[in-house]
MIGULO-327443 format. One record per residue: x, y, z of N, C-alpha, C in turn. Coordinates in steps of 0.2 Angstrom, whole numbers, plus 2048, in hexadecimal, padded with zeros to 3 digits. Each point is the difference from the previous one (the first is absolute). Example, Ala and Ser with C-alpha at 12.3 -4.5 7.8 and 13.67 -1.06 7.14 Angstrom:
2
8427E48277FC8068008048068007FE8057FC8048068017FC805803
***
This chain:
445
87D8017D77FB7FB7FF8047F98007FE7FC8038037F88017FC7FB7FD8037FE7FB7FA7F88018067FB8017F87FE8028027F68057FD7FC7FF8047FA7FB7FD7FE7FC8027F98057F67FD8027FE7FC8038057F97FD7FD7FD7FC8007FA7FC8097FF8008048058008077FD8018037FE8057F98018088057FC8057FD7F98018057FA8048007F97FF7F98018077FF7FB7FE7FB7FE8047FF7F98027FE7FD8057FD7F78027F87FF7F98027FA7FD7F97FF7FD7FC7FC8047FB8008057FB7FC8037FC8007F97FC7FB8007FA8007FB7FB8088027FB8017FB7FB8058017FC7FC8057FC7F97FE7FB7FD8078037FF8058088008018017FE8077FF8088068038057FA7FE8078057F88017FF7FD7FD7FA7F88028017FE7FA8068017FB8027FD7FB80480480480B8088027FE8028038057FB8058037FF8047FE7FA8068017F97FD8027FE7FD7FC7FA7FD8018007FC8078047FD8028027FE8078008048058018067FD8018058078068018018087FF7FC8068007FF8038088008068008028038067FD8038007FB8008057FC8068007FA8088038058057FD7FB8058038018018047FA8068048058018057FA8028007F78037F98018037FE7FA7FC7FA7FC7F98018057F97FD7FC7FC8057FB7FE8058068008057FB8028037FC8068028008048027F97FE7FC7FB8027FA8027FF7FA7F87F98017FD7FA8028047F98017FC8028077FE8018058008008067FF8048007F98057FD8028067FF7F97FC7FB7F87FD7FD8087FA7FB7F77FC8047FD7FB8038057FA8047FD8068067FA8048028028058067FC8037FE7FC8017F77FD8057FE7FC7F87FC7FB7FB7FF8037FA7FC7FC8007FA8008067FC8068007FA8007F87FD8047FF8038067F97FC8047FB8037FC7FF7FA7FD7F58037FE7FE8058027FA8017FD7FB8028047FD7FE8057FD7FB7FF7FB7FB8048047FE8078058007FF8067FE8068018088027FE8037FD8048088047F88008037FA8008017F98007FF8017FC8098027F97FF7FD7FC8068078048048058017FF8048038057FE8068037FE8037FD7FB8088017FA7FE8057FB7FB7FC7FB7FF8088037FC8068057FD7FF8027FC8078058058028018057FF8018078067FA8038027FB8017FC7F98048008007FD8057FF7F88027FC7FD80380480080A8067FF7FD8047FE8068068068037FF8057FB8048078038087FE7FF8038048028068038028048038058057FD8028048058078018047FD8038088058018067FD8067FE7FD8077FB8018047FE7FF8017FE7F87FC7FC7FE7FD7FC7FB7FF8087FB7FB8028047FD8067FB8058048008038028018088038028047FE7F88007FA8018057FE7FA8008007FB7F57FE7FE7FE8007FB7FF8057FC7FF8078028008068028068037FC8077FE8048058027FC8047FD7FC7FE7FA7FF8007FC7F87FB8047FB7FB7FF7FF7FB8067FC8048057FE8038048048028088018067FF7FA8047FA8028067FF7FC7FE7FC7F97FB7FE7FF7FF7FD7F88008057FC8028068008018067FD8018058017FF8077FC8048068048017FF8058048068057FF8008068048087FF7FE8048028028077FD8038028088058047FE8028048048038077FF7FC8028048008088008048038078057FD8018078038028018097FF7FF8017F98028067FF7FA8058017FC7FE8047F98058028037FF8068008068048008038067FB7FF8057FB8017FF7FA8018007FF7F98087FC7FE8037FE7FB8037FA7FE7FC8027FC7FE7FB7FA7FA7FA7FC8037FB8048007F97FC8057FC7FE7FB7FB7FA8007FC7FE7FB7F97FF8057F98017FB7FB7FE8067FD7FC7FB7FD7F88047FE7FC7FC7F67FF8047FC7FF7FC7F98008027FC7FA7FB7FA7FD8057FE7FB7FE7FB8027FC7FE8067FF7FB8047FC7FA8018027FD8057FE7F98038037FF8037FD7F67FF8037FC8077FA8038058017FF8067FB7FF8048018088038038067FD8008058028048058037FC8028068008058057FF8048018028027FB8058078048058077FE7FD8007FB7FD8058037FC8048037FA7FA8037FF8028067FA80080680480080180580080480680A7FF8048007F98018048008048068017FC7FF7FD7F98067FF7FC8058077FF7FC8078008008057FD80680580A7F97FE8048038028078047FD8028047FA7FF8057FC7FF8058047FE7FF8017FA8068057FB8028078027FA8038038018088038037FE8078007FC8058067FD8068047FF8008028007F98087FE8008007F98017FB7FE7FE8017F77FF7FD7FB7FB8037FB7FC7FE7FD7FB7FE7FC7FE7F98007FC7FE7FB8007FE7FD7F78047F88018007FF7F97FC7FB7FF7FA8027FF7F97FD7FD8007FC7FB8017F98007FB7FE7FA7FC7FB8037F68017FD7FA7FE8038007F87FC7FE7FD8067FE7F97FD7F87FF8007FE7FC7FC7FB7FE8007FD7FE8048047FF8067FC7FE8077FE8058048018077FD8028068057FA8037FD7F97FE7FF7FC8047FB7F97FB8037FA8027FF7FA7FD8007FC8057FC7FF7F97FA7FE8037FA8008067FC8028068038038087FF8068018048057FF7FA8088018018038078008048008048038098008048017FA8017FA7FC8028027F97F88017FB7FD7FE8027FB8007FC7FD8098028018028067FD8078028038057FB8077FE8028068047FC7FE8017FB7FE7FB7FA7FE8007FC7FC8047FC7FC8038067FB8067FD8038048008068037FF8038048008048007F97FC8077FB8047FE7F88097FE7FF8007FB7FE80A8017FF8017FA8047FF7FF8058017FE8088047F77FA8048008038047F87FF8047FC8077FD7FA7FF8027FD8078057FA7FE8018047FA8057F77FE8078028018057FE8038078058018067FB8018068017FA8057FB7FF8048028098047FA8018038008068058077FF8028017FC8058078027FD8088017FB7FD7FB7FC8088017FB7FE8077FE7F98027FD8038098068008038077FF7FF8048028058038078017FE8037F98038098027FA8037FF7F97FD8017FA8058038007FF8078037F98038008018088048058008077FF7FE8058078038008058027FA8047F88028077FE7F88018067FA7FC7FE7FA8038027FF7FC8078027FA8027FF7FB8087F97FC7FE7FE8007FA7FA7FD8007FE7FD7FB7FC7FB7FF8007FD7F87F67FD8017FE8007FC7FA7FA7FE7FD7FC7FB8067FC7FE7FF7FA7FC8007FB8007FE7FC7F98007FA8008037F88047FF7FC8018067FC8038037FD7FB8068028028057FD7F88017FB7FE8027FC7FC7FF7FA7FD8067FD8058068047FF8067FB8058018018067FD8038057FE8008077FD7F97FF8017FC8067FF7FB8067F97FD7F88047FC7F97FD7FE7FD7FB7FA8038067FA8047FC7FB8027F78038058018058027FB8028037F97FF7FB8038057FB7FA8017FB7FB7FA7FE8057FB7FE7FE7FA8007FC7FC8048037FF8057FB7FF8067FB8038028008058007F88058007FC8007FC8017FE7F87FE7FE7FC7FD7F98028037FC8017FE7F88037F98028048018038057FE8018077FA8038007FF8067F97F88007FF7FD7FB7FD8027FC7FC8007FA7FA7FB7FC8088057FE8027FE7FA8077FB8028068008078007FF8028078027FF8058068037FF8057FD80780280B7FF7FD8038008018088048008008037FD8008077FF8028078057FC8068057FE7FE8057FB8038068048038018028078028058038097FF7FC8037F98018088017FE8008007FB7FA8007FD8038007F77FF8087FE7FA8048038018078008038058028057FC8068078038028077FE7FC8007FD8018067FD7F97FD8067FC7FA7FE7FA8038047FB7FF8078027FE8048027FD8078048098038028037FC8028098008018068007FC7FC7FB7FC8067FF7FA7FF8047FB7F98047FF7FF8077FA8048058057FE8018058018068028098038028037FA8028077FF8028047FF7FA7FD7FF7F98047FD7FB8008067FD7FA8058007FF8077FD8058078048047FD8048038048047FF8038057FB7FF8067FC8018058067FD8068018058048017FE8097FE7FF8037FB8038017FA7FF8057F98007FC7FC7FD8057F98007FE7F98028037FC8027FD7FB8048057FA7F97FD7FB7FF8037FB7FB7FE7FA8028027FB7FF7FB7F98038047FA7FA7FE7FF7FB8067FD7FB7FE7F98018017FC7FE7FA7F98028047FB7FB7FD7FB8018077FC7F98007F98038007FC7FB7FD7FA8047FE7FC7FC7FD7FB8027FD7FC7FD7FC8038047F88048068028038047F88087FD8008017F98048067FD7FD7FF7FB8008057FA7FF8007FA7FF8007FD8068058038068007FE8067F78028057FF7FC7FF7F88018068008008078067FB8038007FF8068058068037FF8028078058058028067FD8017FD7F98048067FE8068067FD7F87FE7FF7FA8047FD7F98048077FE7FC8078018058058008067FE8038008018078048018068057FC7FE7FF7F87FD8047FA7FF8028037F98008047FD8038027F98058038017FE8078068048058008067FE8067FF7FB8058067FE8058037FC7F87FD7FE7FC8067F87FD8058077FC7FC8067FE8038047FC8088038067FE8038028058018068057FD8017FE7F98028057FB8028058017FA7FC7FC7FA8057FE7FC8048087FC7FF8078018058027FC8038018067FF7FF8088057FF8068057FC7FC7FD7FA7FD8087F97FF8028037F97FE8047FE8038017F98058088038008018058038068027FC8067FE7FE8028007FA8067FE7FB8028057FE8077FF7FD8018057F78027FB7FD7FD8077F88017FB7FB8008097FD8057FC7F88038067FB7FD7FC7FB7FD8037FA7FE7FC7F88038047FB8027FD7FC8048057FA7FC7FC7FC7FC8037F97FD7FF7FB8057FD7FD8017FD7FD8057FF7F77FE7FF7FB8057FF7F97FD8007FF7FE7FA7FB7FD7FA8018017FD7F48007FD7FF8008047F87FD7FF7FA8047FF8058087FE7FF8047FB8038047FD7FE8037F88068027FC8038068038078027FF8048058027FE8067FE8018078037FD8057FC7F98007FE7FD8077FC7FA7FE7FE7FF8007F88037FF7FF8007FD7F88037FA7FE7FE7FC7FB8047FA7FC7FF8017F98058007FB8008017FB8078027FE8027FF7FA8058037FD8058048017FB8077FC8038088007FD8018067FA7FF8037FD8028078067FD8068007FB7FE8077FF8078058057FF8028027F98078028017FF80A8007F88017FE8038078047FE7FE8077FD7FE8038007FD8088088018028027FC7FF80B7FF8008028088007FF8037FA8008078007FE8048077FB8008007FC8028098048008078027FA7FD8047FE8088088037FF8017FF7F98078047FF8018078037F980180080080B8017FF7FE8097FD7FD8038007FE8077F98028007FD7FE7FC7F97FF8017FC7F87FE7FC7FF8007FD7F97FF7FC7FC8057FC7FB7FF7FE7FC8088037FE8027FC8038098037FC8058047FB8007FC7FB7FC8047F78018048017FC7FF8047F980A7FE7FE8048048047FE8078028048038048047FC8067FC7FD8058047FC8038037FA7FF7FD7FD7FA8057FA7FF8098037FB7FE8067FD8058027FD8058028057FE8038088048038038037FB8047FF7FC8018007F98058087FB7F97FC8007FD8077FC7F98058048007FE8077FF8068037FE8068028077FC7FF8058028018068067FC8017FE7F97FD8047FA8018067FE7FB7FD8057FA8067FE7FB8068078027FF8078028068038038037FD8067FD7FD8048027FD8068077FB7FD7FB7FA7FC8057FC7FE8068027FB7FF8097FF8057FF7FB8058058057FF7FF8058038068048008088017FC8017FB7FF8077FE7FD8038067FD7FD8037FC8028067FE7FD8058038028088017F98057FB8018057FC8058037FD8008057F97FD7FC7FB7FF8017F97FE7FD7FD8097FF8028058057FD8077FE8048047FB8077FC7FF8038037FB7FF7FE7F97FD7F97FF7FE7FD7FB7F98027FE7FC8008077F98047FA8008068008058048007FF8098018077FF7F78027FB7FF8038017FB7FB7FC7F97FD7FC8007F97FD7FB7FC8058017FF8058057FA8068008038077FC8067FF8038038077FA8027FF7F98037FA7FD7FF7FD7FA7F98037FD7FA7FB8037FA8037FB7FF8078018028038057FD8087FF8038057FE8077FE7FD8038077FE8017FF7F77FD7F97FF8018007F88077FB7FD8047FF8068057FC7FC7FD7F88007FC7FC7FF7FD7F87FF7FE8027FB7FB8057FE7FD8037FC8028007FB8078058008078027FB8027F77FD8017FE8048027FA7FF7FD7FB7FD7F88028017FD7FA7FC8018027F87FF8057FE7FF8067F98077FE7FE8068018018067FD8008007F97FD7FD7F98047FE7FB7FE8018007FB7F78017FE7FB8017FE8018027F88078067FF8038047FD8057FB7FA8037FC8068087FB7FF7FA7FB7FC7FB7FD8037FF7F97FA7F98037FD8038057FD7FB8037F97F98037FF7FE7FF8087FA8058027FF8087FF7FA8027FD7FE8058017FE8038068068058018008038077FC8048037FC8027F87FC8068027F87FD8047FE7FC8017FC7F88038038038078057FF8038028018067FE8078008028067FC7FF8088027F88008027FE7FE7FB7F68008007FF7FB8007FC7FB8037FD7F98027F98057FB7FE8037FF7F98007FB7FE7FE7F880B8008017FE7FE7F77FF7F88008007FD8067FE7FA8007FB7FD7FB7FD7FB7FD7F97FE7FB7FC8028077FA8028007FA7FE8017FB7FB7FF7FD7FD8037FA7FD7FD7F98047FD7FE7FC7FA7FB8047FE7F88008058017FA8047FB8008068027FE8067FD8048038007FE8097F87FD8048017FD8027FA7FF8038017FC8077FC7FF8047FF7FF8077FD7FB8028067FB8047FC7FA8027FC8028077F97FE8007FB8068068027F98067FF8028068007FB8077F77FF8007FF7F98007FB7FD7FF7FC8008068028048037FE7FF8088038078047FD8018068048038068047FA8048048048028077FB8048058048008067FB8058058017FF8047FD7FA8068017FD8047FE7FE8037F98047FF7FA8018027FC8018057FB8007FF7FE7F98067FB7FB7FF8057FB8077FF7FD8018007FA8067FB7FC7FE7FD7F98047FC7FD8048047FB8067FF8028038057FB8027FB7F98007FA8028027FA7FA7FA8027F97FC8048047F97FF7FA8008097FE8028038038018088008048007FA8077FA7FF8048007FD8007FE7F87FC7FB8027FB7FB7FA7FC8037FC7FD8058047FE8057FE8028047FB8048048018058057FE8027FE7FB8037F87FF8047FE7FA7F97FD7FB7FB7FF8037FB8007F77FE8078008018048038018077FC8038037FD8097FC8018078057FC8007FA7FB7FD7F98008047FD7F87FA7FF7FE8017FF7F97FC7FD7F98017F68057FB7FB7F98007FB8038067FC8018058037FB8057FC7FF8078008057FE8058058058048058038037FD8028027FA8048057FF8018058007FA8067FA7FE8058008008058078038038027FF8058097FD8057FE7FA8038047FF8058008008028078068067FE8018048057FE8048067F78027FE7FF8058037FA7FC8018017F98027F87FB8038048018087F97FF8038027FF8077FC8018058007FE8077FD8048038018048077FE8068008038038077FD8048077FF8058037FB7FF8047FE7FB8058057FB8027FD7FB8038007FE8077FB7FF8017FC8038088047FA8048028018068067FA8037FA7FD8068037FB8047FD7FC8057FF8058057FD8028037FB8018067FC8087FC7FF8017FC7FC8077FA7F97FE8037FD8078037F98007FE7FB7FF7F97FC7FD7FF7FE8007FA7F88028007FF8067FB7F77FE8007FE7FE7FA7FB7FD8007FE7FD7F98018047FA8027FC7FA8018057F98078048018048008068078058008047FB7FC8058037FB8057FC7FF8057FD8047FF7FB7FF8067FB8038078017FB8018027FA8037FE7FB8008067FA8038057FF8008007F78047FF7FA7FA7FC7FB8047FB7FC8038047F98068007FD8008047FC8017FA7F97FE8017FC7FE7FB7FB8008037F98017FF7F97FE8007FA7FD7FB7FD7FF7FA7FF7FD7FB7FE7FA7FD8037FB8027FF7F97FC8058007F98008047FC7FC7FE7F87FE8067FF8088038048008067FF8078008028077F88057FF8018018057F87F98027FE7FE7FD7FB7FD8038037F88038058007FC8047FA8058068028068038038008028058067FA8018067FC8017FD7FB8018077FE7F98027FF7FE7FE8017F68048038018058058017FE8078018087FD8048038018077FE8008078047F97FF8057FB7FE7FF7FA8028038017FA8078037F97FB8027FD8088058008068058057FE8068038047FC8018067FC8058027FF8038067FA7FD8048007FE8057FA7FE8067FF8048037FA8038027FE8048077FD7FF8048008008057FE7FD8077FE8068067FB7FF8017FD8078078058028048077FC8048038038048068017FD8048078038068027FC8087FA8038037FC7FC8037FC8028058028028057FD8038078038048057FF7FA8028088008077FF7FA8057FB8028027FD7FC8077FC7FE8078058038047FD7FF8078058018038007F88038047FF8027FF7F88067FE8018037FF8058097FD8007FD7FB8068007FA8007FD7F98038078008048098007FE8047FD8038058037FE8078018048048047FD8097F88028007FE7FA8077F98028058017FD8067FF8058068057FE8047F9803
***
């Protein structure tokens, strides 16, 4: 392990307005412009209010790959920056813009480690929409996501896989600006979500990178063609940072799987462990995981890469591997042997289709919305585990009147009468059946 401590190299002092007013023209930074804001933000010289306007005059006027390149590994180095030299392994990390309903990597992490390749995970807060894969985890008695730097670097060794926290001293200037960045509304900002999306995952010891950007009305990205523009700048820039990264556009405009929910997701994860589970995660599982053996070498044809993510899940060792995790950060493993000692909900009930139709639209943002006034109390705290909902009917489904679209598992009626606000508007039905989507929109490498 190395630290590089930012604030001890010399740098040019421009003013803060002169680089906030440079940007705001449509200027480039130099390299030794941005180091000097990055060393400020990590030394507490630049305000707020000045890190603030410098933050929207890149929202507003962007960044070359170049720029973002810099900014990127200045971030990286305002803290740890780990190196796992003594792991053999080909060190691959998968970064995701988050989605309903989405399990693939508590899937991949585990199939990852059964390939002989290593993936050292820690989740940010950007990698989650409203239900975190720490949060799944969590329904899991034991389960601890909080992991000092030594101990996540001999769970990658021994086990190839990790699921925690983001640490306080990985790529701290990031946090801070992320921090900022919901404050302002400056999130949705292509170089600023590669920069920091880079400097976690290269600071936490990662080679390469697998990226699954998805656009929807179930992410923050809405636009496709704003995908495409995320996933080329992500490309690009670990190109100039020397690294190698795939990035595959994904659908997002209804939830993943047929469940959302806590413990419901994570024995779903389980499902797809055994080589069983839905379609769509099946294929988005075997499509990422395809990409993460390729780029770790482990596998070089495309038919030798999905014949090695298809024997993984089916012979039990991703499985073995998650229980293993699962095991290491204080999980009861017996959850993994039996998914039924899972909690139950005391009630299930069924949202009925208001109509004959097809399945249409579906809003996964409200699916979502849903779900979460199910699993907390008002204060957001309090989880309950075994809320959720599953059964869920996808885009082009017949429906006749009164069939479930949805079932809601619930313990609280004062929860579920606001939860249903969402749930009842999620779905549209319309007489003809509409043409599916692709679930992988784009494959940039």
């Amino acid at each position: 392990m190395k630290k590089q401590l930012v604030s001890s190299r010399k740098a040019p002092k421009p003013s803060y307005s002169y680089l906030i007013e440079k940007k705001r023209d449509d200027g480039e930074f130099l390299d030794d412009e941005i180091r000097y804001v990055v060393d400020s933000i990590l030394d507490e010289e630049m305000p707020e209010y000045q890190q603030a306007a410098w933050v929207m005059s890149v929202y507003f006027q962007g960044m070359s790959a170049q720029e973002t390149a810099s900014f990127a590994e200045e971030m990286m180095l305002s803290g740890e920056v780990l190196e796992l030299t003594s792991i053999t392994r080909p060190k691959v990390d998968k970064y995701s813009t988050g989605g309903v309903g989405d399990k693939t990597t508590l899937v991949l992490g585990p199939l990852a480690a059964a390939a002989g390749v290593a993936m050292p995970t820690m989740n940010g807060v950007d990698e989650e929409f409203l239900l975190s894969n720490l949060l799944k985890l969590s329904s899991i008695p034991g389960f601890s996501s909080k992991c000092d730097l030594d101990d996540f670097l001999k769970q990658v060794k021994t086990i190839g896989c990790t699921f925690v926290e983001q640490h306080e001293e990985i790529s701290p200037v990031d946090t801070i600006l992320y921090d900022l960045r919901q404050k302002i509304g400056a999130i949705p900002c292509i170089p600023l979500i590669t920069a920091s999306a880079m400097s976690r995952k290269f600071a936490a010891g990662a080679e390469s990178l697998v990226v699954d950007v998805k656009w929807g009305n179930g992410s923050f990205i809405k636009d496709p063609e704003e995908a495409r523009q995320l996933a080329r700048s992500m490309t690009r820039v670990a190109r100039s940072l020397k690294r190698r990264c795939v990035a595959l556009v994904t659908d997002m405009n209804q939830p993943l799987g047929d469940s959302v929910g806590t413990a419901l997701e994570i024995k779903e994860a389980i499902e797809l462990l055994k080589g069983g589970g839905p379609e769509d995660l099946q294929e988005l599982v075997l499509k990422l995981g395809m990409e993460i053996v390729r780029l770790a070498g482990v596998a070089g044809s495309t038919l030798s890469a999905k014949q090695t993510v298809q024997r993984h899940l089916t012979d039990g060792s991703a499985l073995a591997k998650f229980k293993e995790m699962v095991g290491a950060q204080g999980g009861n493993t017996d959850y993994v042997d039996d998914p039924d000692k899972f909690p139950v909900a005391k009630h299930v009930r069924k949202l009925p289709a208001p109509k004959r139709g097809y399945v249409h639209t579906i809003n996964a943002a409200m699916i979502a919305r849903g779900v979460h006034m199910l699993s907390f109390d008002e204060k957001g705290k309090k989880m309950d585990a075994s809320a959720g909902v599953s059964e869920l009917k996808k885009v082009g489904t017949q429906m006749k009147q009164g069939e479930p679209l949805m079932m809601i598992h619930y313990n609280d009626e004062s929860r579920l009468e606001a939860a249903l606000e969402y749930l009842k508007t999620a779905y549209r039905l319309a007489p003809k059946r509409p043409n599916p989507a692709p679930l992988v929109v784009e494959r940039v490498a």
